[in-house]
C-alpha positions, 0 to 999 in steps of 0.5 A: 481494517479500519483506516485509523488502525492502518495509518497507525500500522503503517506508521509502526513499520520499518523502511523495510516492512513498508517496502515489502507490504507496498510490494504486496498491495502492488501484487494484489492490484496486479492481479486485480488488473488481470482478473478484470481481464480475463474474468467478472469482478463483482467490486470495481471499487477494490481498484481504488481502495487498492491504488490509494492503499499503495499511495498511503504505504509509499507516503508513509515509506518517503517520510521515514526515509527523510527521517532517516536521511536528516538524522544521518 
């Protein structure tokens, strides 16, 4: 997916769409994490693409936060 069509995804989502799409992207990098152990990985550059994909997600899950903190 192109990075202009995930920010606006991401900023589509709810609170807790964000939340459980952070925890999946956590879990792939996890496992991403566990197969550089214990096998070859032919793209080392899936660890940084992960890591600021979860950077994105929470940014955009602190903003609708604060959202929603102002509006209460």
């Amino acid at each position: 997916m192109k990075l202009a069509k995930e920010r606006e995804a991401f900023r589509k989502m709810s609170v807790k769409e964000l939340e459980k799409k952070a925890d999946e992207v956590k879990k792939d990098l996890f496992g991403l994490r566990l197969n550089s152990v214990t096998a070859h990985i032919k793209d080392y550059s899936q660890f940084r693409k992960l890591k600021r994909k979860v950077a994105r997600i929470l940014t955009y899950l602190q903003q609708k936060r604060s959202l929603q903190r102002g509006k209460l």
